[in-house]
N, C-alpha and C positions, 0 to 999 in steps of 0.2 A: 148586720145593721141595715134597716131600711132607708128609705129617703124619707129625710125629713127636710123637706125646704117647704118655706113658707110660701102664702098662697101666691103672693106676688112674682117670687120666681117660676111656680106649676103656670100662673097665668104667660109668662114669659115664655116659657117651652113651648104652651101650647101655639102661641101667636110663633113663634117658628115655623114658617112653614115647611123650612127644607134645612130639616136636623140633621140631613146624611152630610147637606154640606156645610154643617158648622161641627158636624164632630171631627172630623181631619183638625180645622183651627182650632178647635179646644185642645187635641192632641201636643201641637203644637205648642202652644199656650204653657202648655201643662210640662212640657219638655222643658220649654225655656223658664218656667218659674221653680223647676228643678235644680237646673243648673243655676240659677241665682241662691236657692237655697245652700249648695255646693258651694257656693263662693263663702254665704255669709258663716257657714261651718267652719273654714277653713280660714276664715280671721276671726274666729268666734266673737262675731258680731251678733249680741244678742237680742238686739231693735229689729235689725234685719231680718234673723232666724224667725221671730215673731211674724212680723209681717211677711215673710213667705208663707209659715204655715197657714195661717188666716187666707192668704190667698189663693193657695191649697183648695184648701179648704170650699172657698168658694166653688170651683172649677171643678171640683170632685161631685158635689152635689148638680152643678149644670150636668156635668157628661151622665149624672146615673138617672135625670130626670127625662134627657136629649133619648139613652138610651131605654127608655122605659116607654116610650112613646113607639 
């Protein structure tokens, strides 16, 4: 699959100046919105399941635009 983020987040990347140092904290990010996803599996909480993937989601499309640059 490609990236498809809208223009707003491409304009976002670009205005990054220094992607090397925001992909570590996305890494991160992206750990800890793991392990919430982990939680909300595991009281099949399905609001929450949701909104992890959503923010996923988000965070997947920064790191594949951070590393496309």
């Amino acid at each position: 699959k490609g990236c498809s983020g809208t223009v707003e987040q491409v304009i976002k990347a670009y205005k990054c100046r220094e992607p090397e140092k925001r992909i570590p904290v996305l890494r991160l990010e992206l750990d800890y919105e793991l392990a919430l996803l982990h939680e909300a599996l595991v009281e099949n909480n399905t609001h929450r399941i949701d909104q992890c993937k959503a923010r996923l989601e988000e965070l997947r499309r920064e790191m594949l635009m951070l590393e496309a640059l």
